[in-house]
One Martini backbone bead per residue (centre of mass of N, CA, C, O) as a GRO file, in nm:
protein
  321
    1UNK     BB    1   2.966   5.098   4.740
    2UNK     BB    2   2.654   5.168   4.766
    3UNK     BB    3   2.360   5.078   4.895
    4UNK     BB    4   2.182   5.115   4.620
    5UNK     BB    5   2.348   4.966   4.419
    6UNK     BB    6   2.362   4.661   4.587
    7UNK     BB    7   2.021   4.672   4.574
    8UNK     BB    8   2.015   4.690   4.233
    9UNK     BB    9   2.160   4.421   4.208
   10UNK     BB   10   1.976   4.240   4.365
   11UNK     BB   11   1.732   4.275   4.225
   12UNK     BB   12   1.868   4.161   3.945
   13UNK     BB   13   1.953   3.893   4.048
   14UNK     BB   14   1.647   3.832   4.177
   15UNK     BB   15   1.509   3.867   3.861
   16UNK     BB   16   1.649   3.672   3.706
   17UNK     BB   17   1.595   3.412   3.878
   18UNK     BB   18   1.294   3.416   3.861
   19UNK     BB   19   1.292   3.349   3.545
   20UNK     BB   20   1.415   3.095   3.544
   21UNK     BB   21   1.215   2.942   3.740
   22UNK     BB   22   0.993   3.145   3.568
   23UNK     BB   23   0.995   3.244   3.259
   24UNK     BB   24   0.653   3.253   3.148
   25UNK     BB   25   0.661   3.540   3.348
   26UNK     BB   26   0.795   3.761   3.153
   27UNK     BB   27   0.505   3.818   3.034
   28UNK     BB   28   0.269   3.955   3.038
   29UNK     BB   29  -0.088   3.893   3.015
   30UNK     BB   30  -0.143   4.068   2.838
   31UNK     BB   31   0.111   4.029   2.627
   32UNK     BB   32   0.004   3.794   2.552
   33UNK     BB   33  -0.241   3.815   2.438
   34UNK     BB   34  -0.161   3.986   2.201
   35UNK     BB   35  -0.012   3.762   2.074
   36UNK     BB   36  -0.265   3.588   2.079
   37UNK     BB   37  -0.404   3.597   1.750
   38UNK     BB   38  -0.558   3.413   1.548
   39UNK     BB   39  -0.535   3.382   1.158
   40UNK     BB   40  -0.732   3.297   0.882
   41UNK     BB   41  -0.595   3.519   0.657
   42UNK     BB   42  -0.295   3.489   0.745
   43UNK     BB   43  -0.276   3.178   0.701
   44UNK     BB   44  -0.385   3.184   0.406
   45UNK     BB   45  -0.154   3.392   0.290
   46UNK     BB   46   0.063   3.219   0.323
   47UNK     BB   47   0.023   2.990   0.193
   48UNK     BB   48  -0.022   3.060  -0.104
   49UNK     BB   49   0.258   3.193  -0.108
   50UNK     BB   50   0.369   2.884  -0.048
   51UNK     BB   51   0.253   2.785  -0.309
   52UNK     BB   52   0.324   2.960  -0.516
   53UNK     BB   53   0.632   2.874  -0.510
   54UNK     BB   54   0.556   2.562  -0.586
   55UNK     BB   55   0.422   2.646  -0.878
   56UNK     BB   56   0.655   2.809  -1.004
   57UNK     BB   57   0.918   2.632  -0.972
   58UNK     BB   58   0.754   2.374  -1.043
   59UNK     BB   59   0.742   2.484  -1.378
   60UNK     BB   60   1.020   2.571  -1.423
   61UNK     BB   61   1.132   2.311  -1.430
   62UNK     BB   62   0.912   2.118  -1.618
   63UNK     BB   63   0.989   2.335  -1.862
   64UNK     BB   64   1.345   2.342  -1.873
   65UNK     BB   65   1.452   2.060  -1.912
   66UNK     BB   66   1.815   2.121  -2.037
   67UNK     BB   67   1.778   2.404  -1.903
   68UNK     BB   68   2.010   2.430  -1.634
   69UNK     BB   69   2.005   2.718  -1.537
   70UNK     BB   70   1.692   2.729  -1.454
   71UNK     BB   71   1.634   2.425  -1.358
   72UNK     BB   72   1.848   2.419  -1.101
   73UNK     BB   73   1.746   2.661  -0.909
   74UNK     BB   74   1.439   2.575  -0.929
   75UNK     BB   75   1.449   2.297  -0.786
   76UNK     BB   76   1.600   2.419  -0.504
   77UNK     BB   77   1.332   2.600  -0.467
   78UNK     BB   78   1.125   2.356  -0.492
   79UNK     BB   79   1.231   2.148  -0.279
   80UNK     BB   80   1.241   2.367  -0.015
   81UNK     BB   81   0.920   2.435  -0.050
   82UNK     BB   82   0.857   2.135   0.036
   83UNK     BB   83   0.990   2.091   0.271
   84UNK     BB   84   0.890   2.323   0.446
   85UNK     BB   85   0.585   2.211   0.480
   86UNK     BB   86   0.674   2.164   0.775
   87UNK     BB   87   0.602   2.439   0.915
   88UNK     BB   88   0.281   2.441   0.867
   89UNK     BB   89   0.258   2.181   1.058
   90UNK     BB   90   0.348   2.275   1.283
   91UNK     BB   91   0.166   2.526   1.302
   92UNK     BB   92  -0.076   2.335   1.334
   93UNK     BB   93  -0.032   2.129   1.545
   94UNK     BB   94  -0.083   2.435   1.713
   95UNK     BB   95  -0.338   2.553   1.645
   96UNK     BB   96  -0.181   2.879   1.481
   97UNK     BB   97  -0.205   2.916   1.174
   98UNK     BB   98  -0.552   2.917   1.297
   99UNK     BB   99  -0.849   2.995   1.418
  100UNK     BB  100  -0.926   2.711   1.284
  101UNK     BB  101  -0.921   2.389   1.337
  102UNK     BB  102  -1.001   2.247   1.075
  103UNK     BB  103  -0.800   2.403   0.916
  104UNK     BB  104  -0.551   2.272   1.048
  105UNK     BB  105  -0.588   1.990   1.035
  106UNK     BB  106  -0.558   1.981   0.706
  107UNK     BB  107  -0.287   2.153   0.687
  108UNK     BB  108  -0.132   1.971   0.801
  109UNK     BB  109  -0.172   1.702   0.633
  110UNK     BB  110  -0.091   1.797   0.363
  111UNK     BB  111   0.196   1.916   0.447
  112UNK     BB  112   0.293   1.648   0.552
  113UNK     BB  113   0.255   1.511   0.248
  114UNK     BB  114   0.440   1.689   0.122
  115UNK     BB  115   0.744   1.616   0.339
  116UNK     BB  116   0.715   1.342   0.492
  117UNK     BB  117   0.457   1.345   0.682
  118UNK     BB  118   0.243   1.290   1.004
  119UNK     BB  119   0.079   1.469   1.189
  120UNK     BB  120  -0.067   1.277   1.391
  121UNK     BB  121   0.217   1.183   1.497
  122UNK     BB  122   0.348   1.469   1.541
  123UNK     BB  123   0.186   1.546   1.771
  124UNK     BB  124   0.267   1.398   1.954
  125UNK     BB  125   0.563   1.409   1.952
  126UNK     BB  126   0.606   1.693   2.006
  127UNK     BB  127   0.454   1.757   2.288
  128UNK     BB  128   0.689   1.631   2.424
  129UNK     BB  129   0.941   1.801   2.284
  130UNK     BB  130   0.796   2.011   2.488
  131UNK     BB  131   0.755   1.887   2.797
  132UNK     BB  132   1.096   1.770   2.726
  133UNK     BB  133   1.331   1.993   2.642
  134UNK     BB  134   1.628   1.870   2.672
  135UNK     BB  135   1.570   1.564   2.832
  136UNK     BB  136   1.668   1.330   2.872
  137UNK     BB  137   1.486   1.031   2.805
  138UNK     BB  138   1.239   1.215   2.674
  139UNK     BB  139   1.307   1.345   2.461
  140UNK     BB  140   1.296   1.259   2.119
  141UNK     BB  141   1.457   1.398   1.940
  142UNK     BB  142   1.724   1.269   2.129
  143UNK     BB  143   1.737   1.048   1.899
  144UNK     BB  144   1.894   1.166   1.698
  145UNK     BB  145   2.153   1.216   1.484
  146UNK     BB  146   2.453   1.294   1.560
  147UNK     BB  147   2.769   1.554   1.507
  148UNK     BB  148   3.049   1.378   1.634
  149UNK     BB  149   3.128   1.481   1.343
  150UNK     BB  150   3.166   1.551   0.980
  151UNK     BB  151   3.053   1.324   0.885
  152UNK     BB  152   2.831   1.313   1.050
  153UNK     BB  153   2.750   1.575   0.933
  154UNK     BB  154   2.678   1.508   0.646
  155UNK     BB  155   2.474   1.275   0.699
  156UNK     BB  156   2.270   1.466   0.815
  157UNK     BB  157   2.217   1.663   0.584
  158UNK     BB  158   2.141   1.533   0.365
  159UNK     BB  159   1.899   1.253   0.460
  160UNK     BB  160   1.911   0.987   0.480
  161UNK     BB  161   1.824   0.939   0.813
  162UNK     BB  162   1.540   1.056   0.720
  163UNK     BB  163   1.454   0.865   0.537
  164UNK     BB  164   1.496   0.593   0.667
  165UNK     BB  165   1.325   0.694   0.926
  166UNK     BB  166   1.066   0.741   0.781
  167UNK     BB  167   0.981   0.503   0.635
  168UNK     BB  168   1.007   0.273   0.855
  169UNK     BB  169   0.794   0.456   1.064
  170UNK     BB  170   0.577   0.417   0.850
  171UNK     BB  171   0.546   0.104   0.820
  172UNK     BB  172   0.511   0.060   1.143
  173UNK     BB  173   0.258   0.256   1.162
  174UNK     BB  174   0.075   0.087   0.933
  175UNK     BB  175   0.120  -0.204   1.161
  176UNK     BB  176   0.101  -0.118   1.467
  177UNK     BB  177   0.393  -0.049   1.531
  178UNK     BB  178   0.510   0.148   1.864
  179UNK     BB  179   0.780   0.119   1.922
  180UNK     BB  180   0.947   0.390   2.073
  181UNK     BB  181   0.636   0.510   2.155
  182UNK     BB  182   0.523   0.668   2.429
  183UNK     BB  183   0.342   0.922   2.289
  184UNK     BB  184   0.140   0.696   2.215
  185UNK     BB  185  -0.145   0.644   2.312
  186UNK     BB  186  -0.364   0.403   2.308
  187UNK     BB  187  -0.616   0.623   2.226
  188UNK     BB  188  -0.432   0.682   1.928
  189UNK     BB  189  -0.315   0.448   1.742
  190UNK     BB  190  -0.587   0.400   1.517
  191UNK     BB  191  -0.531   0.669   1.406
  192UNK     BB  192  -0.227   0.701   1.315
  193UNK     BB  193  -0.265   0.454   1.149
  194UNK     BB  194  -0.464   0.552   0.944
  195UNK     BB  195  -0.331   0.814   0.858
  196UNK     BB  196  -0.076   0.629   0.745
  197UNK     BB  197  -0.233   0.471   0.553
  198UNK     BB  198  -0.328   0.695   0.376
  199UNK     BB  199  -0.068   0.838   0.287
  200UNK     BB  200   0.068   0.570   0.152
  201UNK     BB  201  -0.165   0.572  -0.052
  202UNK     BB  202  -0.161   0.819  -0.184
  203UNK     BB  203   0.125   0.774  -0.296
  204UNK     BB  204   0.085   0.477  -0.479
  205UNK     BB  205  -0.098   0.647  -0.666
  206UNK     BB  206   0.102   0.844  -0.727
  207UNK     BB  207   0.293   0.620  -0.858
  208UNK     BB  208   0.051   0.438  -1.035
  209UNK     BB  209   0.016   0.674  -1.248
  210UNK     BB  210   0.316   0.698  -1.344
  211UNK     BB  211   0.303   0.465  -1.456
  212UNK     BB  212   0.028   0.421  -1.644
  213UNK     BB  213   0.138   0.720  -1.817
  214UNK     BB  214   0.461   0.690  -1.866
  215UNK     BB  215   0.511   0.902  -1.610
  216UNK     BB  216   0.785   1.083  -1.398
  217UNK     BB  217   0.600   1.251  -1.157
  218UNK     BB  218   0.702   1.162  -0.878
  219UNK     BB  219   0.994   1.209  -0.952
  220UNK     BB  220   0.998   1.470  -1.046
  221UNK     BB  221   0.758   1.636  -0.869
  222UNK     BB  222   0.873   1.468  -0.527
  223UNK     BB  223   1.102   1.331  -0.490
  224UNK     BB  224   1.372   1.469  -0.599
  225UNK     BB  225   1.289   1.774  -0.470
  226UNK     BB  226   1.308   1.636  -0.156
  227UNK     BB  227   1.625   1.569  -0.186
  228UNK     BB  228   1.713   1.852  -0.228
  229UNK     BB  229   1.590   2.015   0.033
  230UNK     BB  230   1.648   1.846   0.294
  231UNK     BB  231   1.939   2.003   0.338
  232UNK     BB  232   1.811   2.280   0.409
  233UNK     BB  233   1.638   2.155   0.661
  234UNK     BB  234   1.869   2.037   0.823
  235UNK     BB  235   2.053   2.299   0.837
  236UNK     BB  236   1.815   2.461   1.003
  237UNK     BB  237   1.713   2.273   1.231
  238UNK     BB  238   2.002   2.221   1.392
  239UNK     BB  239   1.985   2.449   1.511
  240UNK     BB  240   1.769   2.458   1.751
  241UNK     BB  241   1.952   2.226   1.961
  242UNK     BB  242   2.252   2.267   1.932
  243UNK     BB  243   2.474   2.321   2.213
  244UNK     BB  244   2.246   2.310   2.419
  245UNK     BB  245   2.104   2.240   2.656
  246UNK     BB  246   2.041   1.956   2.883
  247UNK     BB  247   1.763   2.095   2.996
  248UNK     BB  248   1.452   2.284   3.116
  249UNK     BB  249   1.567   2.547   2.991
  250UNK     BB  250   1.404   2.814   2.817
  251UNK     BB  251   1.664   2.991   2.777
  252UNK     BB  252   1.902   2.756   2.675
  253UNK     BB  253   1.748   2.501   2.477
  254UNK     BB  254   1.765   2.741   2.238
  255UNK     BB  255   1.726   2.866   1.954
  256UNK     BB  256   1.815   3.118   1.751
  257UNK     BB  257   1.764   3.261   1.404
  258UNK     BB  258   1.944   3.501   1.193
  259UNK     BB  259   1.775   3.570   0.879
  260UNK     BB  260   1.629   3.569   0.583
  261UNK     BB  261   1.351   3.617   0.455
  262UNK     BB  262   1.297   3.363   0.289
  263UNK     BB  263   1.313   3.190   0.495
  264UNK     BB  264   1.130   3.314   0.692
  265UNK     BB  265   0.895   3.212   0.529
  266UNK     BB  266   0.943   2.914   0.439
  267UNK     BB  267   0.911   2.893   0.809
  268UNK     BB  268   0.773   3.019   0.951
  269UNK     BB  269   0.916   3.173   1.181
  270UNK     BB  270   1.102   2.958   1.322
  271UNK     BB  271   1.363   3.060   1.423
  272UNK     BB  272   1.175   3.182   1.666
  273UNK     BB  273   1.250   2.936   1.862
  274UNK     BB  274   1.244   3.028   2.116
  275UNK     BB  275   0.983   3.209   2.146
  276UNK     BB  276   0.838   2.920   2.117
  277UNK     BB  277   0.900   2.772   2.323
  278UNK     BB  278   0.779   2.948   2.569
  279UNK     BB  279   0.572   3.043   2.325
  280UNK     BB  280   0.354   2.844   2.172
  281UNK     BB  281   0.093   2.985   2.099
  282UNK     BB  282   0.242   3.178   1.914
  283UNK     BB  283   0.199   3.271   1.655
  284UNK     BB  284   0.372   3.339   1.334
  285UNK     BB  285   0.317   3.621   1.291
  286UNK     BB  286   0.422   3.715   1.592
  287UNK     BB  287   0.692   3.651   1.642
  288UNK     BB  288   0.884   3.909   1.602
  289UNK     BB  289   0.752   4.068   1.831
  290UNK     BB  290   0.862   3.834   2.047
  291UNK     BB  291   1.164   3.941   2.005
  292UNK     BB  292   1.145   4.238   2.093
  293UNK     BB  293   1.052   4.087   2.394
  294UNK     BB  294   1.287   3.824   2.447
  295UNK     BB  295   1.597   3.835   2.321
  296UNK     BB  296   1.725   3.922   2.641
  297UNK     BB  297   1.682   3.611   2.775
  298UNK     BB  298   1.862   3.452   2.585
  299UNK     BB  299   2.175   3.257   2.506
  300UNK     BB  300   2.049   3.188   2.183
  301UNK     BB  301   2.153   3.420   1.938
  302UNK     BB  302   2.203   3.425   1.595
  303UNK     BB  303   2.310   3.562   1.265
  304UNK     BB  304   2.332   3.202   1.099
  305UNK     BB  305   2.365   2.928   0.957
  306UNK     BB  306   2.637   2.943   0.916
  307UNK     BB  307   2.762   2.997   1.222
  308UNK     BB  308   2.625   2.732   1.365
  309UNK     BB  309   2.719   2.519   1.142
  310UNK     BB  310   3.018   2.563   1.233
  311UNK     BB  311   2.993   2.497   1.486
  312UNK     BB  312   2.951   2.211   1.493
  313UNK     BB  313   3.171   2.130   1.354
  314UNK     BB  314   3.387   2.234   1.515
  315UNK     BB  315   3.248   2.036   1.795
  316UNK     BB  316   3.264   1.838   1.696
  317UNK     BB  317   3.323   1.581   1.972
  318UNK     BB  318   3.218   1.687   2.205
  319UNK     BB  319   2.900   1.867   2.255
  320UNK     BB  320   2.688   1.875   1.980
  321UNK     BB  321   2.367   1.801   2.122
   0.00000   0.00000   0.00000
């Protein structure tokens, strides 16, 4: 081998190894910049896009009872269009998916009690979720259950684990009981009470309205629909960072996963998740073009999420958190 190949592989090797150790400085200042873009307009027709699914779908459900035919499609369009209001939540708490922040700040909170989800409890928790993304006893998210065996994989696609915990989580922030959540300063724990009493009200109402006009309203059009689409959200998220490493690599612990435009639409581009991990910053609507700059340097990109949940199952009872 010449002197100039064994030089041009040093070269590649110890450019490789910069990268693993400050990953982040993968992207020039130029390139991020351009890449950070929050836009108003942009985040504006995406929601409406995605509310539009939700009551175009949830129309059809609701007008169609007994032809099930039609019925049944639109239910499961419409639960996981409800459910999926977790990707705008997500997206604004990261407050990108507006350029501004009180616009951020409110379709958080909305699309939380959509979803039942508190977005000001997500803020904090998922801030650690970022600072330290799959390292033991400090990520929040490895708290979640594993796919330890294959019925363990089937209750957690449930979502019963999912109900489970969001309910008694909800009624303990709402009682200022914060066990287990170090991610939530004392000078935060106020507010996120309040939120979390706020939110709980609002569905109390929504459900009191139900009893008082003899409608089963809450049932028919928020709780049924939220548990039919629940496991199509679990089934997509285990997917963000099962089988990857358990270390502070944001090139190995996370995972991309490429999708039909449908997903991608009503999960607001999170599937490319290894490229939001790694650039927190970078809106929703141009992660497409960051995956077409960093997609070379992730080691999990996977072709669909039948592909990645088969992996779990198939690796169940191994290493599969």
């Amino acid at each position: 081998m010449s002197n100039d190949s064994v030089l041009t592989q040093l070269e590649l090797s110890n450019s490789q190894a910069n990268q693993q150790q400050k990953p982040r400085q993968i992207l020039s200042a130029h390139d991020l910049s351009a890449l950070n873009t929050c836009s108003n307009s942009k985040g504006l027709r995406q929601l409406t896009l995605h509310l539009s699914v939700i009551g175009c779908s949830g129309y059809i459900w609701g007008t169609n009872l007994g032809h099930w035919e039609l019925a049944i499609p639109a239910l499961v369009v419409y639960g996981f269009s409800i459910a999926s209001m977790f990707a705008p939540m997500h997206e604004c708490v990261h407050t990108t998916a507006f350029a501004a922040r009180p616009l951020n700040n409110a379709v958080a909170w909305g699309a939380g009690l959509l979803s039942f989800y508190n977005s000001t409890f997500f803020r904090y928790y998922h801030k650690w979720h970022h600072l330290y993304t799959r390292v033991p006893d400090k990520d929040p998210e490895l708290t979640d259950p594993k796919p330890s065996n294959f019925a363990k994989y089937l209750l957690i696609i449930s979502g019963l684990p999912w109900w489970l915990g969001k309910i008694r989580g909800h009624f303990q922030i709402a009682l200022g009981k914060f066990d287990n959540c170090p991610f939530i300063p004392d000078s935060a724990r106020t507010e996120v009470t309040r939120s979390t009493q706020l939110q709980l009200a609002v569905y109390a109402a929504m459900l009191g309205l139900s009893i008082a006009v003899d409608q089963p309203w809450f049932l028919l059009y928020w709780l049924l629909p939220l548990i039919v689409g629940q496991p199509i959200l679990r089934f997509i998220l285990l997917a963000e960072h099962t089988g990857c490493t358990l270390d502070a690599n944001l090139l190995t612990n996370t995972r991309t996963t490429l999708t039909l435009w449908p997903v991608r639409f009503l999960m607001w581009n999170m599937p490319f998740h290894a490229e939001h991990h790694l650039y927190p910053s970078i809106p929703f609507h141009v992660l497409p073009n960051a995956h077409q700059l960093l997609s070379s340097h992730f080691a999990h990109i996977e072709p669909g999420y039948v592909k990645v949940n088969w992996d779990i199952v198939t690796k169940s009872g191994q290493s599969a958190i």
